[in-house]
C-alpha positions as a Markdown table, in Angstrom:
| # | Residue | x | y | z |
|---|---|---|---|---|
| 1 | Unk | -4.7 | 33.1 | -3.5 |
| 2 | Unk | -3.5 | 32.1 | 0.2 |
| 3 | Unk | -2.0 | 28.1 | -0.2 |
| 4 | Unk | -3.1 | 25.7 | 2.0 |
| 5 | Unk | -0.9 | 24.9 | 5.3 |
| 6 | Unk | -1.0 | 21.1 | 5.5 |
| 7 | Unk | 0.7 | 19.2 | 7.7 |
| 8 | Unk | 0.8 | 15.2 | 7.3 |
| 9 | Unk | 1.8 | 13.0 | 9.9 |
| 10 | Unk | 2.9 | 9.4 | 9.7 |
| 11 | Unk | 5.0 | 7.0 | 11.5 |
| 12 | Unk | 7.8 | 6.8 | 8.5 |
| 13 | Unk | 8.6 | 8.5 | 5.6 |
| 14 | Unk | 10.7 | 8.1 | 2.5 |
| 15 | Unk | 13.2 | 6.3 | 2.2 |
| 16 | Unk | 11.4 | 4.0 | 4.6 |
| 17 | Unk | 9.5 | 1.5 | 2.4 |
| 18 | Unk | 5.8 | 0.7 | 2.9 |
| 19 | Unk | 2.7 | 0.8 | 0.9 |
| 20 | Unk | 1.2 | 4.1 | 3.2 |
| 21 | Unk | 4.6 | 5.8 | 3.1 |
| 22 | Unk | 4.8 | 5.9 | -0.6 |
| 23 | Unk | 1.0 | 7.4 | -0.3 |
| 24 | Unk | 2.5 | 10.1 | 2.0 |
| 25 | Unk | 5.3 | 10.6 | -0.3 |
| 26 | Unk | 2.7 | 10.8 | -3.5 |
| 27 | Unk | 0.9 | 13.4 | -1.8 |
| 28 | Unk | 3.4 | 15.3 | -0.4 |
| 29 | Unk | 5.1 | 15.8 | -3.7 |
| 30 | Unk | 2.5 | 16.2 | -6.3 |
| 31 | Unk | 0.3 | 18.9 | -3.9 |
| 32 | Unk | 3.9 | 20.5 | -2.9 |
| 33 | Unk | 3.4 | 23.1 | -5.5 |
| 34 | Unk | -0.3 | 24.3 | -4.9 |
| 35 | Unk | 0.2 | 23.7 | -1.0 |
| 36 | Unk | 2.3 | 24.8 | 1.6 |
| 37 | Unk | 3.0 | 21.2 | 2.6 |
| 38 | Unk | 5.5 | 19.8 | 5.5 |
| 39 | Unk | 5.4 | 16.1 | 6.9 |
| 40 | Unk | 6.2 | 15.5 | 10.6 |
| 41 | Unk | 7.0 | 11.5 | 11.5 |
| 42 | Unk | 9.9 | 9.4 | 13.7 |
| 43 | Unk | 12.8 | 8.6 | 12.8 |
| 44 | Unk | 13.1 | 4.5 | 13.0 |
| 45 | Unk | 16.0 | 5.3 | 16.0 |
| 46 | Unk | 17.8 | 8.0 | 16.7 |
| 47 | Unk | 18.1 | 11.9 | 16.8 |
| 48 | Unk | 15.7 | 14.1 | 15.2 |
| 49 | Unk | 16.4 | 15.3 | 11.9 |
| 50 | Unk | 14.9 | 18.3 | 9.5 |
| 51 | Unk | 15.6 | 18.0 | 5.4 |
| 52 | Unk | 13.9 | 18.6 | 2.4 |
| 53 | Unk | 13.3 | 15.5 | 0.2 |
| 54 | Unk | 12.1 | 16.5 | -3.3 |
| 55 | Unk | 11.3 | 19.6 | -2.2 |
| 56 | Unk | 9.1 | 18.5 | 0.6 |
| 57 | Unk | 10.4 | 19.7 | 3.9 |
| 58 | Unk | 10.2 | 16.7 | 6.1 |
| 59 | Unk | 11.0 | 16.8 | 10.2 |
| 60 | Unk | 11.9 | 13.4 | 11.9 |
| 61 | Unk | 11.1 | 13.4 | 15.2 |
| 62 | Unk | 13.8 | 11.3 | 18.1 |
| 63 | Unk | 13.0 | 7.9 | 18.5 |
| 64 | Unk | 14.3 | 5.3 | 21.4 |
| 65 | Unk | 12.8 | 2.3 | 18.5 |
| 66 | Unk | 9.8 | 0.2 | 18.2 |
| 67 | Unk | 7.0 | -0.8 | 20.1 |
| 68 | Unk | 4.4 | -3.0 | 19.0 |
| 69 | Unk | 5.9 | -1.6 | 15.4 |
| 70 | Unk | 5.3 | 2.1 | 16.7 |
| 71 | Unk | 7.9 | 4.2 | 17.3 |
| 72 | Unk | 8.8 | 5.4 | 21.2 |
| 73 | Unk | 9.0 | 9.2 | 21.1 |
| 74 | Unk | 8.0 | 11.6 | 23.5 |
| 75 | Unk | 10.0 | 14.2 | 21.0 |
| 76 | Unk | 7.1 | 13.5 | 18.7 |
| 77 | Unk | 4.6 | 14.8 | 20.5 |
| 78 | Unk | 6.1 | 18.0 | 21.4 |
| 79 | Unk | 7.2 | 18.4 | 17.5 |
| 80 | Unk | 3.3 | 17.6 | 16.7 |
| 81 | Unk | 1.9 | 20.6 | 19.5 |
| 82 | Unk | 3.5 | 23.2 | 17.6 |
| 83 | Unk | 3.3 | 22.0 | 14.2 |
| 84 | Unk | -0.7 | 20.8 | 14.2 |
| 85 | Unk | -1.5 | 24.9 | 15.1 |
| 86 | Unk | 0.6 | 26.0 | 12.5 |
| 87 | Unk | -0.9 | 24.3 | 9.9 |
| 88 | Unk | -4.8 | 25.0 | 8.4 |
| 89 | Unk | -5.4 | 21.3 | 7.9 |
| 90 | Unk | -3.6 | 18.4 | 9.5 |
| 91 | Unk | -3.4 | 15.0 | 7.7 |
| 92 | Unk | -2.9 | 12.1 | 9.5 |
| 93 | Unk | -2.5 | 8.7 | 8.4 |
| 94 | Unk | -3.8 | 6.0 | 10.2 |
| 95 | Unk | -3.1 | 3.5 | 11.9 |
| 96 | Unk | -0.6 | 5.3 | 13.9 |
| 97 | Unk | -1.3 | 5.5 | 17.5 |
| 98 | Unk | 1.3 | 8.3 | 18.5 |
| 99 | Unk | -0.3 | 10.3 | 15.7 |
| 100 | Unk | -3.2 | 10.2 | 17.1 |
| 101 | Unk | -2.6 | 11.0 | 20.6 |
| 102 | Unk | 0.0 | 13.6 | 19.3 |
| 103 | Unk | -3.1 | 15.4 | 17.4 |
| 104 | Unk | -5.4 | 15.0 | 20.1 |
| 105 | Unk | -2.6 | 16.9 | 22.9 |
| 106 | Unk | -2.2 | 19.4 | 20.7 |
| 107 | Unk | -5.6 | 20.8 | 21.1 |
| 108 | Unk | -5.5 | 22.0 | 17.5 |
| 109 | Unk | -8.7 | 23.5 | 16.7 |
| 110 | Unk | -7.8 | 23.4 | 12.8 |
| 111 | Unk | -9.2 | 21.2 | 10.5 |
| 112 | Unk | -8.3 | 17.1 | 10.2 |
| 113 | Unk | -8.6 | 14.9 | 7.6 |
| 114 | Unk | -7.6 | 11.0 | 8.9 |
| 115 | Unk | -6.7 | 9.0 | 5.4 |
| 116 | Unk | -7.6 | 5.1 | 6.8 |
| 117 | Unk | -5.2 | 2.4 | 5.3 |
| 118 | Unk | -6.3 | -0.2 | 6.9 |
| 119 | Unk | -7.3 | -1.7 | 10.9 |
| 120 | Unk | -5.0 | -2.6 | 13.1 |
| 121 | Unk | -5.4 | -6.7 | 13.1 |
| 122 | Unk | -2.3 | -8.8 | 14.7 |
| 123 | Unk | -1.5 | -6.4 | 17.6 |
| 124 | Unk | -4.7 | -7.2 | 20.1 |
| 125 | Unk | -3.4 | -6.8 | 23.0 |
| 126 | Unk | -2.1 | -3.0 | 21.9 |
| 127 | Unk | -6.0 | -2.0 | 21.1 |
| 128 | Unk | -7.0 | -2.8 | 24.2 |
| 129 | Unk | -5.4 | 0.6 | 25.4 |
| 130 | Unk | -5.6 | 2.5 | 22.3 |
| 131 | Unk | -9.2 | 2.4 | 21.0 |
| 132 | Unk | -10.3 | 4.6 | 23.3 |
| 133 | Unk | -7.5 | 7.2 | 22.2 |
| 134 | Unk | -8.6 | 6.4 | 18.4 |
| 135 | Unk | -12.2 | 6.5 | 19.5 |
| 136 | Unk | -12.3 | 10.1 | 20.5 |
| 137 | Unk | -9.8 | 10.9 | 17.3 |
| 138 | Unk | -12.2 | 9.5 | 14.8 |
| 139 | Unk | -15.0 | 11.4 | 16.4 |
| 140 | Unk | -12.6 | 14.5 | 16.0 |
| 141 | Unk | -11.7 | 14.4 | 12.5 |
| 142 | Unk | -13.3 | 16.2 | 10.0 |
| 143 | Unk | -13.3 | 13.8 | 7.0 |
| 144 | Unk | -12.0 | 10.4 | 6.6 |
| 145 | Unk | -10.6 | 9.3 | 3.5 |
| 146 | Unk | -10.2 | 5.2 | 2.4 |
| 147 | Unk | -8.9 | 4.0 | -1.2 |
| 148 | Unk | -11.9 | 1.7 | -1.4 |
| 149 | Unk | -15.5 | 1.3 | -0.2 |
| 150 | Unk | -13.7 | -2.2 | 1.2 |
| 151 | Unk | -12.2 | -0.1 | 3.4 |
| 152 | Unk | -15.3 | 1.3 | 5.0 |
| 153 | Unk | -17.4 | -1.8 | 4.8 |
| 154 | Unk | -15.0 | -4.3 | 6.1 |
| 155 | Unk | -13.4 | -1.9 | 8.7 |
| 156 | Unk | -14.1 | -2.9 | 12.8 |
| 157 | Unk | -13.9 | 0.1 | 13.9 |
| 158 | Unk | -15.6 | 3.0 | 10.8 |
| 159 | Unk | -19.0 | 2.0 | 10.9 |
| 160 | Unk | -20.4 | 5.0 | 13.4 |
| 161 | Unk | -18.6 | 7.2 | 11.3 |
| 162 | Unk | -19.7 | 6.1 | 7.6 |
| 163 | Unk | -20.9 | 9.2 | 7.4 |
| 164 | Unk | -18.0 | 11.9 | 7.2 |
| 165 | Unk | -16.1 | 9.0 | 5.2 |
| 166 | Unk | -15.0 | 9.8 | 1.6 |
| 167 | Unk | -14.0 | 7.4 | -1.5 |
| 168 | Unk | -10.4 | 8.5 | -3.1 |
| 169 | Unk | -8.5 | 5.6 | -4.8 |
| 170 | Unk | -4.9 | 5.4 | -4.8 |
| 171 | Unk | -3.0 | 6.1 | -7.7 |
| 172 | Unk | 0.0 | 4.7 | -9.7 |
| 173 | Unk | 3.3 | 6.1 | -9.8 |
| 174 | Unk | 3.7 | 8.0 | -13.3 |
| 175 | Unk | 6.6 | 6.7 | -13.7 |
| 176 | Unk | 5.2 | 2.9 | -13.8 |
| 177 | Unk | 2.7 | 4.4 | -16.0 |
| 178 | Unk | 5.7 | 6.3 | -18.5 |
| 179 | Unk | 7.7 | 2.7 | -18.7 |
| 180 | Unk | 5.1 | 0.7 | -19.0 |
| 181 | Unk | 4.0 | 2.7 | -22.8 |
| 182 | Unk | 6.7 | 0.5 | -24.5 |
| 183 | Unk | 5.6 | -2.5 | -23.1 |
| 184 | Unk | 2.8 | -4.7 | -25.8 |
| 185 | Unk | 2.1 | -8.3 | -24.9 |
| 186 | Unk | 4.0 | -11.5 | -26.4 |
| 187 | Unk | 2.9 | -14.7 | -27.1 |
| 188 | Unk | 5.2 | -16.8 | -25.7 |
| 189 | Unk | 6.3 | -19.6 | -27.8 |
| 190 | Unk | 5.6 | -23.3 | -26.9 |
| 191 | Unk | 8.9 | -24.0 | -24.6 |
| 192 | Unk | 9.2 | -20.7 | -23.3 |
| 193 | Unk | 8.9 | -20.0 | -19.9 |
| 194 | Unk | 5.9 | -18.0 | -18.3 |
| 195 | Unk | 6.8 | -16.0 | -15.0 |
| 196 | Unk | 5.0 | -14.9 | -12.1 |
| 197 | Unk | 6.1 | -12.3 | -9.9 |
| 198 | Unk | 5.5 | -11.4 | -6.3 |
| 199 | Unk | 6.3 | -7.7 | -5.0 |
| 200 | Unk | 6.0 | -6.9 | -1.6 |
| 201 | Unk | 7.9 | -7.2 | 2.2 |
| 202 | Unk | 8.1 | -11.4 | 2.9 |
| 203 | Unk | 5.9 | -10.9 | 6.4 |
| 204 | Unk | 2.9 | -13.0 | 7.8 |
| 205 | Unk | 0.1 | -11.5 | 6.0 |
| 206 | Unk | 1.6 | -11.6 | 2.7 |
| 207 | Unk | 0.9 | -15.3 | 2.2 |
| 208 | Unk | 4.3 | -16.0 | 0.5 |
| 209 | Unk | 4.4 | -19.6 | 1.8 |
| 210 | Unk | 1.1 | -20.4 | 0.5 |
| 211 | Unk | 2.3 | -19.2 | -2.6 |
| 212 | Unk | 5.7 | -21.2 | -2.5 |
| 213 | Unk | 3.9 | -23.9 | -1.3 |
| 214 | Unk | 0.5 | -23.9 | -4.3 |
| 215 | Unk | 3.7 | -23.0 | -6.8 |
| 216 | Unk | 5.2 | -26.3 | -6.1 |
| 217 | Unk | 1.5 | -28.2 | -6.8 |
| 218 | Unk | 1.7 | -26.4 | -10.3 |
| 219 | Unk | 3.6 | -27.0 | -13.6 |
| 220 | Unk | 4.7 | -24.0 | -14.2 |
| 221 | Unk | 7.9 | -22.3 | -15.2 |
| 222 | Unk | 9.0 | -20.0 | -12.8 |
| 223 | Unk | 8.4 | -17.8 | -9.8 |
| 224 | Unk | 10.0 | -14.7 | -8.9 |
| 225 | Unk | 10.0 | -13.7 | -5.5 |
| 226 | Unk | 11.0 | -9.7 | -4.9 |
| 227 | Unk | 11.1 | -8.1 | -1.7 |
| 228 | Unk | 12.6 | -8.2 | 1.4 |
| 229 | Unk | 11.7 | -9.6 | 4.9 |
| 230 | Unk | 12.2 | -11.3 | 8.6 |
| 231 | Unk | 10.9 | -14.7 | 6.6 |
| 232 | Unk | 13.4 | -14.7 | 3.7 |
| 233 | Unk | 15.4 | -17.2 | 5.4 |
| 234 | Unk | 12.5 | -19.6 | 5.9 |
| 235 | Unk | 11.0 | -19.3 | 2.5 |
| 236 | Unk | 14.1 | -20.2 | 0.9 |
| 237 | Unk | 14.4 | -23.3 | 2.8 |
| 238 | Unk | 10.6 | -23.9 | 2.3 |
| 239 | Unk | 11.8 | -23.8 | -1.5 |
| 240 | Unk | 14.4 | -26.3 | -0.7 |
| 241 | Unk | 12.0 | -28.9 | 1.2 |
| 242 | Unk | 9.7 | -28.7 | -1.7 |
| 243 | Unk | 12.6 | -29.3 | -4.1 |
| 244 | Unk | 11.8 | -26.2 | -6.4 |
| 245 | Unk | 15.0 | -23.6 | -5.7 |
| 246 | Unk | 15.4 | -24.1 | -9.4 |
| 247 | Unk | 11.8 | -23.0 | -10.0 |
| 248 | Unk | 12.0 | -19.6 | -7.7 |
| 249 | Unk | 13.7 | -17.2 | -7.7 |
| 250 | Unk | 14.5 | -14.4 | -4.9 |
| 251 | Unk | 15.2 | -11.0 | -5.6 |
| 252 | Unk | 16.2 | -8.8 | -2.7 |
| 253 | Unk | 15.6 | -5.4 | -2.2 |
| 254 | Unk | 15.0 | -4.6 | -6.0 |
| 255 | Unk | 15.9 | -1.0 | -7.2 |
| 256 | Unk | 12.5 | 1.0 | -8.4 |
| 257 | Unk | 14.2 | 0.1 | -12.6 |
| 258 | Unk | 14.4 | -3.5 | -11.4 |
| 259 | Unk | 11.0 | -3.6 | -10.5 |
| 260 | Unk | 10.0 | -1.8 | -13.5 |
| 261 | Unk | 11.9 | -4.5 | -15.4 |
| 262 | Unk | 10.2 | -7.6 | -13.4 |
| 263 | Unk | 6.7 | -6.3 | -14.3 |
| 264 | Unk | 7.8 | -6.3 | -17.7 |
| 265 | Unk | 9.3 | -9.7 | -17.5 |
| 266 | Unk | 6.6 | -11.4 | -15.6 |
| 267 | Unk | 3.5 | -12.5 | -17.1 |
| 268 | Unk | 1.4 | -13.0 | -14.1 |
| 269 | Unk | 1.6 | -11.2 | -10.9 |
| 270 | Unk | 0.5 | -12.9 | -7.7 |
| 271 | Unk | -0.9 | -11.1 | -4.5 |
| 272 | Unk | -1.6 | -14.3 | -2.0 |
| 273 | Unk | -1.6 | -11.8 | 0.7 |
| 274 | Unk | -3.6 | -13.7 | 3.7 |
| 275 | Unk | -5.1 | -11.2 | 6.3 |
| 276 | Unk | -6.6 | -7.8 | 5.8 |
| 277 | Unk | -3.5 | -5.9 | 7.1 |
| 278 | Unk | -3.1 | -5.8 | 3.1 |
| 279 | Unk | -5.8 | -3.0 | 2.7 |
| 280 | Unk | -5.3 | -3.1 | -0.7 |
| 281 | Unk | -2.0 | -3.4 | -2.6 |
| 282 | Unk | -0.3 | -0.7 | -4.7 |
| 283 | Unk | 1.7 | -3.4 | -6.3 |
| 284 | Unk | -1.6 | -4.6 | -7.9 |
| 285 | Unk | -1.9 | -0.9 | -9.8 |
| 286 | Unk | 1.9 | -1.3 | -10.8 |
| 287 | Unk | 1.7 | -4.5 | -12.2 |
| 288 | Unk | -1.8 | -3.6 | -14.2 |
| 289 | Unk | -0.5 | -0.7 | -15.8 |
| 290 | Unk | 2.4 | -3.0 | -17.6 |
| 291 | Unk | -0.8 | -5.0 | -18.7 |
| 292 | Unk | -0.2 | -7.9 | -16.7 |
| 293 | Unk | -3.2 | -10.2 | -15.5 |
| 294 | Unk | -3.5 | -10.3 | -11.4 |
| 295 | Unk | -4.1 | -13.3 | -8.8 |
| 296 | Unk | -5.2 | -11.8 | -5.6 |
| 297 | Unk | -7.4 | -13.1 | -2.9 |
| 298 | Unk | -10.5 | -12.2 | -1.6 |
| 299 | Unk | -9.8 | -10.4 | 1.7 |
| 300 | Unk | -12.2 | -8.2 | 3.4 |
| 301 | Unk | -10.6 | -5.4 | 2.4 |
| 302 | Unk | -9.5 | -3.4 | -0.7 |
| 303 | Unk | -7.8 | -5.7 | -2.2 |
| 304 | Unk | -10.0 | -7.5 | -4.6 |
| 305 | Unk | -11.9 | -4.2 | -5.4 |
| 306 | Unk | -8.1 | -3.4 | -7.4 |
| 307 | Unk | -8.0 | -6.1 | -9.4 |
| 308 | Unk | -11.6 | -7.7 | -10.6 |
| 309 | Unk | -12.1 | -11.8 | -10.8 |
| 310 | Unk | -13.0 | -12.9 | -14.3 |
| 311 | Unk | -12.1 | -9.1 | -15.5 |
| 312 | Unk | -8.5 | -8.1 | -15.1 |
| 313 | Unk | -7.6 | -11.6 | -13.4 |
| 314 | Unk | -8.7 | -14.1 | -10.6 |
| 315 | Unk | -9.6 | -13.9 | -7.3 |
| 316 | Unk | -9.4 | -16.8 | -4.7 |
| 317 | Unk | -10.2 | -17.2 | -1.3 |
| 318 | Unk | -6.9 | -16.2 | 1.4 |
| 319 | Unk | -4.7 | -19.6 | 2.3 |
| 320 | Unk | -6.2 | -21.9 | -0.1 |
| 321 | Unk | -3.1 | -23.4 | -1.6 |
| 322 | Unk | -5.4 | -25.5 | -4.1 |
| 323 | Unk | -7.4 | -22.4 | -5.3 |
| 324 | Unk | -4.5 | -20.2 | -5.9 |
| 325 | Unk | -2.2 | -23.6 | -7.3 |
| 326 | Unk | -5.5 | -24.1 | -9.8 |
| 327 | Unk | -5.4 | -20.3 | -10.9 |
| 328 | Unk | -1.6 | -20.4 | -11.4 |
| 329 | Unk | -2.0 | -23.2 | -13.9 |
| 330 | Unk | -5.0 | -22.0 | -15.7 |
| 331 | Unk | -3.4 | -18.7 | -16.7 |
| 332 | Unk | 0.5 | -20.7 | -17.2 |
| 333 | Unk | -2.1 | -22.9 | -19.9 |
| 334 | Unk | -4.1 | -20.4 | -21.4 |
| 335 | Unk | -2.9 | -17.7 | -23.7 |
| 336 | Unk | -5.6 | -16.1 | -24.6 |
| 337 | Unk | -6.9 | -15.4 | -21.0 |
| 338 | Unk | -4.1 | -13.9 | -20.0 |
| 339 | Unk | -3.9 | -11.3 | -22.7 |
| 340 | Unk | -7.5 | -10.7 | -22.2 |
| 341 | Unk | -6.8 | -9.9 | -18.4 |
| 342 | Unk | -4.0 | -8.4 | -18.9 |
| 343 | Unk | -5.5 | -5.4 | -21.4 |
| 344 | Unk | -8.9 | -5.0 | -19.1 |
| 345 | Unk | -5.9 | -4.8 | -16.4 |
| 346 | Unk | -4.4 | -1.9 | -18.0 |
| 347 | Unk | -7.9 | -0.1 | -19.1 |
| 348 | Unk | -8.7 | -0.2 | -15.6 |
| 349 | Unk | -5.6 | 1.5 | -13.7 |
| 350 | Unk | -5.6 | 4.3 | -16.6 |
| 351 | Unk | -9.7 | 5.2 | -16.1 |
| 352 | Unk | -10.0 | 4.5 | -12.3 |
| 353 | Unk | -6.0 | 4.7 | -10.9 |
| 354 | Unk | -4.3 | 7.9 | -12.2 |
| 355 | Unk | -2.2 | 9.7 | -10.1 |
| 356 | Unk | -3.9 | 12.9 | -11.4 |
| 357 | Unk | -7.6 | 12.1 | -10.7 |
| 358 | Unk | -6.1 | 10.9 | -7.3 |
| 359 | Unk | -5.0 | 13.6 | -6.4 |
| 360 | Unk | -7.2 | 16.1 | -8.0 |
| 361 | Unk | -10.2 | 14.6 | -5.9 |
| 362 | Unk | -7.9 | 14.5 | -2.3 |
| 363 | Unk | -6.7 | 18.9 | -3.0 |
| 364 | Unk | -10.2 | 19.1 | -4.0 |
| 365 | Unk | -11.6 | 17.8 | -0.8 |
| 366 | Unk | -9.4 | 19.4 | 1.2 |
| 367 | Unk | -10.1 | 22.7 | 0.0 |
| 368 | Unk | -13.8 | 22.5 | 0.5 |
| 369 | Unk | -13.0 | 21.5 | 4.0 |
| 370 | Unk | -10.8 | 24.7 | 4.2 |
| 371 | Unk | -13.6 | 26.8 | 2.8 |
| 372 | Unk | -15.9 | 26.0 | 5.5 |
C-alpha cells in the first residue's frame, strides 16, 4: 500500500520549545513510519538548513528574524511552492501567517488539513492585514482539526466553518506516561513541605505574577517556578518585594528528566495562565499522568476542558489573585482532596489523552481525506 506524502508546516521545529512544536514533533515522529512525512518551517535567523531529526527529515527555511513573532522569509515561500505539490496532503499549523500565504501561493491543489492551536489575541494591529489572507485559507482547507471543542466554540474567527472542524485531543508524551508508573501518592507528614510547580515560558499570558503574587497571600510551603522567559528578571524581584525568595523557587530551562523529577516532586501543579493565547496546556496532561491535582483557570479556551473543577482539580476565574490564593491553600490543607484529584487526574489523561488514540484518530482522518 502507497504511504501517504504529508508535508507539515510550522513556524519552528524541534529543538525550538513551544507547546505546538512539540505537537508537530509528536506527529512527525509517531506517523514517520506509516507515512512519508517531511516538515518544512524557518529557521529563527539565519541560513537554510536540511537534517533529519529522529528520522523525520526536516527543511529550515532562511530567515532575516522576527516580526510580530513571525519569521521574515521570502526563502519560505519558494521552499513551500515546491514542497505543498509534492506532497498528497499538506498540514499546516496555525496560527502562522507565512504558512498560510505560503500554501495559498503555491496553488496546491492537494489536500489540506489546518490543525488550529489557538487565535491570534495580543498582535491586533497584525490581523488587520492578515485575516483576509487566513480568511480565504480557512475556506481552502479541507478539515480543521482543534484539541478541544473550546477551541471551536471560543475561537473569533471558526465559527463559519464549524462545519469541516474535527475533535482530536492532544496527547501525552509516553515517556511522561513510562516515568510516571513508579510514582504512588504520599501523605506527607505534618511538617513537611507541599510543593506546587509551574511549567511553562514566564510570558504575559502565563499569569506567573498573579501566581507569585496569590502565593505570597497563602501559607504554603513552597513554589517552584520552571521555565524560561523575557520576565524572569521581574518575577524574581516581584519575589523579593513580596519577601518570599525563600518560598520560590526558579528553575531555568529544566532538562525533559528534570521536569520528570519536578512532577514527581510537586504535589500541586498550577496553570494561572491569563489570556486564551494558552489554548490549552500540554503541561496540564504531564503533570496528570504523575497523578498530581491541577489549578488552572477558566479561559475561553481549552484549558479547563484538560483538567475538570471539582474532578481532577480546581478551576478559577483568569487574574483573580484571591480565587487562585484560596485554591492554593485548600489543597496545601487538605490531604484527602488532593489524592482524590490527583487519581481522577491520572484516570483521565490515560482514557482521554494517549498518545496512541491521538494519533490513531489524526492518520485515521487523514486517510479518509486521502481516499476521497
Amino acid at each position: 500500500m502507497k504511504r501517504i506524502k504529508i508535508l507539515q508546516v510550522n513556524k519552528l521545529y524541534y529543538p525550538a520549545i513551544g507547546g505546538i512544536e512539540t505537537v508537530v514533533k509528536n506527529i512527525a515522529e509517531n506517523l514517520n513510519g506509516c507515512t512519508d512525512m517531511k516538515v518544512l518551517v524557518c529557521q529563527k535567523s539565519g541560513k537554510a538548513s536540511m537534517d533529519v531529526v529522529s528520522g523525520v527529515k526536516v527543511t529550515r527555511a532562511t530567515s532575516f528574524g522576527t516580526f510580530y513573532s513571525m519569521p521574515i522569509s521570502l526563502d519560505f515561500l519558494v521552499k513551500m511552492h515546491k514542497a505543498a505539490r509534492e506532497a498528497d496532503i499538506v498540514v499546516c499549523h496555525m496560527p502562522f501567517p507565512l504558512g498560510d500565504l505560503g500554501c495559498l501561493l503555491s496553488r496546491t491543489k492537494k489536500k489540506v488539513v489546518v490543525w488550529w492551536h489557538s487565535d491570534i489575541v495580543r498582535q491586533k494591529k497584525l490581523m488587520l492585514f492578515y485575516k483576509p489572507i487566513m480568511e480565504i485559507f480557512l475556506k481552502r482547507a479541507d478539515v480543521i482539526i482543534a484539541a478541544t471543542e473550546g477551541h471551536i466554540e471560543y475561537s473569533t474567527y471558526l465559527t463559519p466553518y464549524k462545519n469541516k472542524c474535527v475533535v482530536i485531543p492532544y496527547g501525552v508524551e509516553q515517556k511522561f506516561v513510562e516515568d510516571s508508573k513508579a510514582y504512588c501518592f504520599k501523605r506527607k507528614k505534618e511538617n513537611e513541605e507541599i510543593v506546587f510547580l509551574f511549567v511553562g515560558r514566564f510570558v504575559y499570558y502565563k499569569g506567573c505574577d498573579v501566581l507569585i503574587k496569590a502565593f505570597a497571600n497563602t501559607h504554603s510551603s513552597k513554589l517552584i517556578m520552571a521555565g524560561s522567559g523575557i520576565l524572569e528578571n521581574e518575577l524574581r524581584k516581584l519575589c523579593k518585594e513580596l519577601n518570599i525568595e525563600d518560598r520560590v523557587e526558579f528553575v531555568i530551562l529544566p532538562t525533559d528528566n528534570q521536569i520528570m523529577e519536578l512532577y514527581r516532586k510537586c504535589d500541586v501543579f498550577v496553570l494561572p495562565s491569563t489570556e486564551k493565547s494558552e489554548a490549552f496546556g500540554l503541561v496540564q496532561l504531564e503533570a496528570m499522568c504523575y497523578g498530581k491535582p491541577v489549578i488552572n483557570t477558566r479561559l475561553k479556551s481549552g484549558v479547563p476542558y484538560v483538567s475538570i473543577d471539582d474532578l481532577t482539580g480546581i478551576t478559577v476565574e483568569p487574574k483573580n489573585q484571591q480565587q487562585l490564593a484560596d485554591a492554593i491553600q485548600r489543597l496545601t490543607d487538605n490531604t484527602a482532596e488532593r489524592e482524590q484529584f490527583g487519581k481522577a487526574a491520572k484516570k483521565r489523561v490515560l482514557e482521554n489523552f494517549t498518545m496512541n488514540s491521538s494519533m490513531n484518530k489524526f492518520y485515521k482522518c487523514i486517510s479518509e481525506l486521502n481516499s476521497k
